[in-house]
N, C-alpha and C positions, 0 to 999 in steps of 0.2 A: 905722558900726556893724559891718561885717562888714570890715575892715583888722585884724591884730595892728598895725600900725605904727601907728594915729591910738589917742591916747587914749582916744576915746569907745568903740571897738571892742575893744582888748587886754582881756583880763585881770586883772583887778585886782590880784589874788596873786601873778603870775608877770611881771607888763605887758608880756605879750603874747612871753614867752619859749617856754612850754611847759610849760620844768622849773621846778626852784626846787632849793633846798639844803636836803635830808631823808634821810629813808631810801630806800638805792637797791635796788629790789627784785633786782638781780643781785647785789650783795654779801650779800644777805640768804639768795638763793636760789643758791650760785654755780655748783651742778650741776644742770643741772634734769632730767636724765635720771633722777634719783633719786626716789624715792617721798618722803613724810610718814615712813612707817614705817622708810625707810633713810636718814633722819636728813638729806634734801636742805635742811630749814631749818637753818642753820648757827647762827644765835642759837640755835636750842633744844640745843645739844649741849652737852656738861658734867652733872659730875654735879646742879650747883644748877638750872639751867635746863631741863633735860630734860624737868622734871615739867612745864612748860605742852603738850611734846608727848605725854608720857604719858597725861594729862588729856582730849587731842584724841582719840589713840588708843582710849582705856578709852572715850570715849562716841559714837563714829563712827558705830556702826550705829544709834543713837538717830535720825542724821538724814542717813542714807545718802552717809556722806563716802568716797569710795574710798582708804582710806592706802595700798594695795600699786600704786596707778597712777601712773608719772611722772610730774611737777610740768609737762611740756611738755605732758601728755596730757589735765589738768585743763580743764576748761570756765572760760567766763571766771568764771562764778556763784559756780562750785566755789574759783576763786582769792583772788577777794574774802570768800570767806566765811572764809577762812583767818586776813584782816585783819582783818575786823571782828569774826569769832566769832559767840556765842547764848549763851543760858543755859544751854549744857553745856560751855564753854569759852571761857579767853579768848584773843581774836585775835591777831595781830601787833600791832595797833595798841595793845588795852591790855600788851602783854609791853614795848613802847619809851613807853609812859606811866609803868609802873614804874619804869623805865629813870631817867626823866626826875624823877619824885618822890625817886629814891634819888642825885643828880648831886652832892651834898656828898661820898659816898662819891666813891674816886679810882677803883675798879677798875668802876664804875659808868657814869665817863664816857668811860675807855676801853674798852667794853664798847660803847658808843652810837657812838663815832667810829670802831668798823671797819665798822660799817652803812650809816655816813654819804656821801651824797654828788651828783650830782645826779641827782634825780629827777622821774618825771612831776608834774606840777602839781595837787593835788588837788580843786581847785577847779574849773579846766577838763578834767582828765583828756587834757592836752597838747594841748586844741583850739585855745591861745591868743589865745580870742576870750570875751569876757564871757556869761554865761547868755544875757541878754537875745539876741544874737546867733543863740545855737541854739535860741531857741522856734521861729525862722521854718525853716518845712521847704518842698520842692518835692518833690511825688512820693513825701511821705514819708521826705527826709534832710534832714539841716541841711547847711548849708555845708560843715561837717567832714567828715561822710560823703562829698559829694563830692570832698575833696581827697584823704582816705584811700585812694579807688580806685585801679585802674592807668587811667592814659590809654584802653586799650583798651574796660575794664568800662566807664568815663564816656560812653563814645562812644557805646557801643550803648544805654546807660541814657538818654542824650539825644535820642536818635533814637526809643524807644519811649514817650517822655513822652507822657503823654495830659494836654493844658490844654482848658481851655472857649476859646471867643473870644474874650472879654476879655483873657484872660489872654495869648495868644497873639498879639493887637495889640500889648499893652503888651511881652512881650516879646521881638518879632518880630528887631529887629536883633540883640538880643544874641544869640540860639541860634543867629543865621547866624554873627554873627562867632563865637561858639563854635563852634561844629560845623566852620569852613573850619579855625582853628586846629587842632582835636583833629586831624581828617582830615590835616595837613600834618604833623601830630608822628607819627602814628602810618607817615605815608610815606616817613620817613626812620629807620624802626625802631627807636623810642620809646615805644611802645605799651606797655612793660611797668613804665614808669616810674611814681609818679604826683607830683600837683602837688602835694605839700608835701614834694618830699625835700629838704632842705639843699645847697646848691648848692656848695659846698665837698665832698660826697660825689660829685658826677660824676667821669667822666672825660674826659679834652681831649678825644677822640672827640664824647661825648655832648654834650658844652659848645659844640661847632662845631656842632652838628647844631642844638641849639635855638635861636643864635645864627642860624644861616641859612634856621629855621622864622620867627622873627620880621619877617626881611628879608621872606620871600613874603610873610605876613602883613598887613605894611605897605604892600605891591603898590606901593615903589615901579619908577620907571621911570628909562632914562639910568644907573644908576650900576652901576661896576667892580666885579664882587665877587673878591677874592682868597682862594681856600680853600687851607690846608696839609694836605694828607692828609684830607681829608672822610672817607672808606675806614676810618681807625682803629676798631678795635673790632668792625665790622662784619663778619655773615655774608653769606657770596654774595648770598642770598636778601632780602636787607634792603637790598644794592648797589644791585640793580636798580631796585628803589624810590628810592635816593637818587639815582640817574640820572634819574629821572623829575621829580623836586623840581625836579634843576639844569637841568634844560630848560625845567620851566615858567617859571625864573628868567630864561632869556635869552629865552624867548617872550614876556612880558614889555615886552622891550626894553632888557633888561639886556646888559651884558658879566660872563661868569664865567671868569675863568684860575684857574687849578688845580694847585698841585703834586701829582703824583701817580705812583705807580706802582702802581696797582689794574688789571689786564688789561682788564675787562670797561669802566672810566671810562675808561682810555685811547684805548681803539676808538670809546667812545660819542662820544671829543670829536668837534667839525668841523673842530678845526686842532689838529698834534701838533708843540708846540717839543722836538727835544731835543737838549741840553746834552750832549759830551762830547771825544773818545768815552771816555777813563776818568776817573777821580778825581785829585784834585788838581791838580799842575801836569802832568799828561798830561791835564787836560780844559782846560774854560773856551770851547769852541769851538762852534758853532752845528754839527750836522752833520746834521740834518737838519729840515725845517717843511712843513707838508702835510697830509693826511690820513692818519690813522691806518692805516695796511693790514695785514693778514694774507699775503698774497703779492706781499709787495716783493721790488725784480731783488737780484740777486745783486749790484751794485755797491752800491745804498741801502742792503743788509744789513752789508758789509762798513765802512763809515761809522758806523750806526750799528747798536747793539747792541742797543737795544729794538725797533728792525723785525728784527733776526736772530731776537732770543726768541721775538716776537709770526709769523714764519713759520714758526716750526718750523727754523729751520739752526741758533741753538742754542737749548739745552734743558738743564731739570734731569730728570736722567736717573731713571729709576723704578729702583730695586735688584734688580738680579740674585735675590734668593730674602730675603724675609721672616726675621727673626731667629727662632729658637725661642727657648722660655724654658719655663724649671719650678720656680722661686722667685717670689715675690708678695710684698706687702705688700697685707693691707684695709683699707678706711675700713669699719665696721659702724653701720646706722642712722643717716645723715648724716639731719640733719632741720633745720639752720639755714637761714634766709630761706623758701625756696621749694621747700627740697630735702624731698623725702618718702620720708625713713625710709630713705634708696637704700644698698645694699652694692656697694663698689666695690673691684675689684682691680686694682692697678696691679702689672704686670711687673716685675722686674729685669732688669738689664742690655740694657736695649733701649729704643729712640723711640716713648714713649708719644705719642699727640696725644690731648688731649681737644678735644672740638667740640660745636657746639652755637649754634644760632642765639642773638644779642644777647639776654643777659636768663634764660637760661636754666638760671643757675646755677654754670656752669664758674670761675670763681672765688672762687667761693664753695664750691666741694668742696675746690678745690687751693692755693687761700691760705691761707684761714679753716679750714680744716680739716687738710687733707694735713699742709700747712709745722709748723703750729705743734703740732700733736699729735707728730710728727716729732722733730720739735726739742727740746721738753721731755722726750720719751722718749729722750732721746740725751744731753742735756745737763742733765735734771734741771731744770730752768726757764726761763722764757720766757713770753710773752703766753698768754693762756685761750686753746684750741681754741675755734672752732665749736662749736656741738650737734650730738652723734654719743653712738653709745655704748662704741665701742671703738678701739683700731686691731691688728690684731693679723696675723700671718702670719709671713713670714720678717723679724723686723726685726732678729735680731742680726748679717745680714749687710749691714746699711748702718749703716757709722760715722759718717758726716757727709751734712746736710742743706745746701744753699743755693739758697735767694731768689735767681736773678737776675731785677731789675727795672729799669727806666729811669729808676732814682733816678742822681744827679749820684757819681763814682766819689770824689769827695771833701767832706770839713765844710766846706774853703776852699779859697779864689780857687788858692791854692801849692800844690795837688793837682793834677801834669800826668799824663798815660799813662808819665814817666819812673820817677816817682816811684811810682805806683802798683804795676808791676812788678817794684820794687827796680833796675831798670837805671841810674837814677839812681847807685846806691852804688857801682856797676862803674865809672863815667864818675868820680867823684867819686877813685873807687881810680888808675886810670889817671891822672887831671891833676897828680896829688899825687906820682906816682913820676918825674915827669920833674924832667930836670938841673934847670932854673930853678926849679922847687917847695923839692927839697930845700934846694938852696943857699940859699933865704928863709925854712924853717924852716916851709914851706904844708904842714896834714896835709888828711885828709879833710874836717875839719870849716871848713876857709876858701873850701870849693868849693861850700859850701851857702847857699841863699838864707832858711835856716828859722832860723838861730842869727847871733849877733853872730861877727864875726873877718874873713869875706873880703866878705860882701853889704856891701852899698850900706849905709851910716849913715842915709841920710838918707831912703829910701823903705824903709826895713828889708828891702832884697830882693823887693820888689814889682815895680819897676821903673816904675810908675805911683804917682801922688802922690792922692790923694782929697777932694776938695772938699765942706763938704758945704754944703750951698745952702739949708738948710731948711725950707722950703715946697716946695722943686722936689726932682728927683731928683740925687744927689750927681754930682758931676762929677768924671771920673777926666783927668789928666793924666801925660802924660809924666815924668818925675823928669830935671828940668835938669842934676841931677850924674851922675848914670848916663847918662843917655838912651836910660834904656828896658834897657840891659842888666843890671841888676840887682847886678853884682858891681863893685867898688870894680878902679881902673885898675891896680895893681898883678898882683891876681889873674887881668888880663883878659890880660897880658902872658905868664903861663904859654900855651904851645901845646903841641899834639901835630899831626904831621902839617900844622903851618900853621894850625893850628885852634884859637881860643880855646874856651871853657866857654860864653859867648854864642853862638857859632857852632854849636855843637853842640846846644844845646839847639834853637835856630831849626831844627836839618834838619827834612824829613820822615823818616818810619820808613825808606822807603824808598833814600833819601839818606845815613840816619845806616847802615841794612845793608852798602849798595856803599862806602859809609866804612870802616868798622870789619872788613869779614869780608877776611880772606887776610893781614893783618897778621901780623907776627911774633909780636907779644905779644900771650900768654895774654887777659889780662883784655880786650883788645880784640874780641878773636873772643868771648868770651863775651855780650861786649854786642851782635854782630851776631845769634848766636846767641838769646839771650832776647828781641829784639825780633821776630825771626821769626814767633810766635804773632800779633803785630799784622796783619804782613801776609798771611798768613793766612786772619785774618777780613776783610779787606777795608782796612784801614785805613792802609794804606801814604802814604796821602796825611797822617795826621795829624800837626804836628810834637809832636818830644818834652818840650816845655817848653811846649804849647798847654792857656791853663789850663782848669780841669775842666768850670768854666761856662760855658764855649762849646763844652762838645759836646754834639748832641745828645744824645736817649734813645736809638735806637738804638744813635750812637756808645758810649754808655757802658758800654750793654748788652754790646755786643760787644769792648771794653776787658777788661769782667769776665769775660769767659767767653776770652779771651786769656789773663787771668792765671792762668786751672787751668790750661790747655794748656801753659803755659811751666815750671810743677813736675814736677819728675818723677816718673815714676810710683809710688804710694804702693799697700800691702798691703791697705790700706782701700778700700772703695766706697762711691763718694758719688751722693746722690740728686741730680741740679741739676734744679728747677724753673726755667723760663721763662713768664712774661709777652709773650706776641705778639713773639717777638723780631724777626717781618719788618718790624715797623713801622719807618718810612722807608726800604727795601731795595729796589734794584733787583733782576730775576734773575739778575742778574752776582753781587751779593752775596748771595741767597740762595743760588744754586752752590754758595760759597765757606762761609756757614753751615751746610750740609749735611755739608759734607768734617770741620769741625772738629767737627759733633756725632759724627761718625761716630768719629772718633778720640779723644773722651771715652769712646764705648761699648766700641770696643778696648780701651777699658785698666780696662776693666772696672766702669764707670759706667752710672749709670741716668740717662735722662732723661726725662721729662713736661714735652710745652707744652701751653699752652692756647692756640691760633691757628687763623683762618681763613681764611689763606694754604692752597689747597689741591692748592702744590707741596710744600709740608711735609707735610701730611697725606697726599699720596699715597704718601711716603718712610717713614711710619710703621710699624711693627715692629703696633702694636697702639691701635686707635683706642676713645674711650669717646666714643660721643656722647648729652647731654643733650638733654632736648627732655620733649616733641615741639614747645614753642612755648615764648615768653617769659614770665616773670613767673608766677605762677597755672596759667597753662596749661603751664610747663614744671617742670622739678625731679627729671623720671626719667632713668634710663638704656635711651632707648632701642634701644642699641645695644653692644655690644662685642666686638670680632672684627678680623679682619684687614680692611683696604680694601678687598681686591676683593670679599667677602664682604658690604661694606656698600654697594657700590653697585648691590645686585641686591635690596634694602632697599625697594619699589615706598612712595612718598610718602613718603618721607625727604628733607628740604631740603639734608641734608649729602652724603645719596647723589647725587641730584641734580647737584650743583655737582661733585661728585667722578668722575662717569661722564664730565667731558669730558675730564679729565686720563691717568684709565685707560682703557687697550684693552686688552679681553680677547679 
């Protein structure tokens, strides 16, 4: 009875979805900043239709309707009464009943289809459990109510239940087993989550995290647990806590190994493997295992590079003096999710950090709001903002906005770092100017794996063959007639320098640099030069035909933010927003991330991250941090000012974590 998934429990109307296919009250309402009186219902606008809101307005005070207060501002009472109306008006519901009576007419039923779409379920009002379900209450809520809460609210409201003894016999195991679970989610800073979100809305972070609440949960014991970056998403202060999970796990009698490069997980291990001492084929080497230390000798440092970080010999270095700034852009009245009503100004030409413990809103200002208000005021359309009521300040001095995220830097598999940068068409330029090209009549376009003429016929330039196995997952093979090189024998026969078009794509960045730069020809040095940016960010090690889907998020991340760095510089100022860009970074590559924001800011760029890497935030020109807590409890701004000014901030979780980085 209480499952959406079993029959007897869903739904009847919606079986046990939520929504249904109706009127969606965001199409209906699509500004909700707006009043009754400023025409926020969009069905009621036009000359013919107006008159249902004229009707509302002319008898408002009859039954004390407030038309001049924002549709966000409305009580739930006040909302519903809008659908269903009274006897001095009628509601949404009879304005799309007319609707419905008049659908012979054509301009009738496309009048109903811009409304249309999916909506809450009217039956359950999106509880996706049948009536019957929600008679039964505990403490005065039904099931719904407690899945509707944040993990945090459920916890305290479980802990204050007042049952008789019967009650309290019969439900003795299950409030243990609840209460151990809630406490284990809320210890790995989850607390502001709650239990019916769609689990396709997490993030990998969160998704690991309840993944490895479950395992304690189940207490078992003997087994390996492998985490990749547990750390993602997470503030300092939430770290700690997940340190404390991962020990209970090996107390236990567990084994936990851990990819990681989080400072504070590092130290907490009791054995530290690490892998180097750099990237690519200059790693692969064991160079150090042991305990984690803080003042390791001077030979262990020289070995390795996360005991040099972690003593203090190297360091990402704090900046010489803070940028000024006297141009702004605001967000005004940010009020989406959790955020409350907050005015926020972000700097130009300078490293914003936004901060803020897990949950507390930071992407939800700077995605959901920042990006896409941005964006359409720039380019005239784009996804709806957030709920806000403005954006306003200096925006006619930023031409362009960009998203970088840890989304994949191509649609498909034939999207490499060569191709992505245009370097590909320099290489493609080059193979096509030599003696053996022309004399075959090879241009540019027989050097490419994306068109018929010089690729493989038979893997169409894949260089792998695709299987598909259909129950199981497709199986990728070799291509027998290539074998694996992609381009047809003929074309493979053109060289430069000894070097086929195979051969060149396979270097590393690094390999294809000490290739290409000092050459005589033009176009050669251009391609040592364009790939520079790569190495750069760190990426020397990747090759140039390595396809897109096997790089990570980071890698990608930092591909995209290679490819501004490699344009030259433009009259324009762009805003680049970042998504936690240290995620998978060692502080070798956050060094190297720092040097390349810093020379987007040079060329007269603005950037805002939102991370809780807080060697980044110590580097920041101008910090905004959210808070003071997660979910409910967060959504302000409590802070905004320079670093050293926020770590003097007394009970601040960001000051906190930030005083061990700064010395003043």
């Amino acid at each position: 009875l209480f499952s959406f998934n079993n029959p007897l429990g869903a739904c009847p109307e919606c079986s046990g979805y939520g929504k249904v296919l109706g009127i969606d009250e965001n199409l209906v309402v699509p500004d909700t900043s707006l009043s009754v009186y400023q025409e926020a219902i969009a069905a009621w606008r036009g000359e013919t239709m107006s008159a249902f809101k004229d009707k509302l307005i002319l008898n408002a005070e009859k039954f004390g309707f407030p038309i001049h207060k924002p549709y966000y501002q409305l009580s739930s009472e006040q909302k519903l009464l809008l659908w269903t109306g009274n006897e001095y008006f009628e509601g949404l519901n009879d304005f799309f009943k007319v609707l419905d009576e008049n659908k012979y007419k054509v301009q009738y039923r496309i009048m109903k289809s811009r409304y249309t779409g999916k909506s809450v379920c009217p039956s359950c009002r999106g509880a996706r459990l049948r009536k019957e379900a929600l008679y039964v209450k505990v403490g005065g809520k039904t099931i719904n109510d407690l899945l509707e809460m944040n993990i945090g609210d459920l916890r305290v409201f479980i802990r204050e239940l007042n049952l008789d003894e019967y009650d309290k016999k019969v439900a003795e195991r299950a409030f243990k087993e609840l209460s151990d679970r809630l406490d284990y989610i809320c210890s790995v800073g989850l607390s502001y989550l709650t239990l019916n979100r769609p689990s396709n809305t997490l993030s990998g972070g969160e998704s690991q995290r309840i993944n490895l609440v479950s395992s304690l949960g189940s207490s078992l014991v003997g087994s390996l647990y492998v985490l990749d970056e547990p750390s993602i998403g997470l503030h300092p202060r939430d770290t700690d806590r997940l340190i404390s999970v991962i020990n209970r796990l090996r107390d236990l009698g567990n084994t936990v190994l851990i990819v990681e490069h989080d400072e504070e997980i590092i130290l907490s291990a009791d054995q530290l493997i690490d892998i180097g001492p750099f990237a690519g084929v200059h790693g692969g080497e064991l160079v150090y295992q042991g305990k984690a230390v803080q003042n390791a000798s001077e030979e262990d440092c020289k070995k390795s590079l996360t005991l040099a970080f972690l003593a203090g010999r190297e360091k990402i270095a704090l900046p010489a003096r803070r940028r000024d700034w006297s141009c702004s852009i605001e967000v005004v009245g940010a009020y989406e999710h959790n955020l409350r009503e907050i005015d926020v100004k972000f700097p130009l030409r300078v490293l914003t950090a936004v901060t803020g413990v897990s949950g507390s809103g930071k992407s939800t200002l700077v995605k959901d709001i920042l990006y896409p208000a941005l964006y359409r005021r720039i380019h005239q359309l784009g996804d709806k903002p957030g709920a806000h009521k403005e954006l306003r300040g200096d925006l006619d001095r930023i031409t362009a906005v960009e998203y970088i995220d840890q989304n994949p830097i191509g649609k498909s598999t034939r999207s490499n770092p060569a191709t992505y940068l245009k370097v590909y068409d320099e290489i493609r330029k080059l193979y096509s100017e030599q003696p053996y090209a022309k004399a075959n009549g090879y241009g540019h376009s027989h050097f490419s794996f994306n068109i018929d003429g010089g690729r493989c016929p038979e893997c169409q330039g894949e260089g792998v063959i695709k299987i598909e196995m259909q129950f199981m997952a497709d199986v990728q093979m070799v291509c027998d007639s290539c074998h694996g090189k992609r381009f047809k024998e003929d074309i493979l026969e053109v060289r430069y320098k000894d070097k086929n078009i195979n051969d060149v794509l396979n270097m590393s960045v690094e390999e294809a640099i000490d290739f290409f730069s000092g050459q005589k020809e033009a176009t050669a040095r251009r391609i040592a030069e364009k790939l520079g940016p790569l190495k750069a960010v760190g990426l020397s090690y990747v090759q140039l035909g390595q396809s897109s889907s096997s790089l990570s998020g980071g890698e990608s991340q930092r591909v995209k933010l290679a490819s501004f760095l490699s344009k030259e510089s433009s009259s324009g100022s762009i805003l680049f927003i970042f998504d936690e860009p240290t995620t998978g970074l060692h502080f070798y590559d956050i060094r190297k991330l720092m040097d390349a924001f810093n020379e987007l800011i040079a060329r007269g760029h603005t950037i805002v991250v939102v991370e809780h890497n807080m060697d980044v935030v110590k580097c920041a020109d101008w910090i905004i941090d959210l808070g003071p807590d997660a979910g409910d409890a967060g959504g302000e701004v409590v802070f905004a000012g320079k670093p050293e000014d926020l770590v003097e901030l007394k009970g601040n979780h960001t000051a906190r974590a930030l005083e061990k980085k700064i010395k003043i």
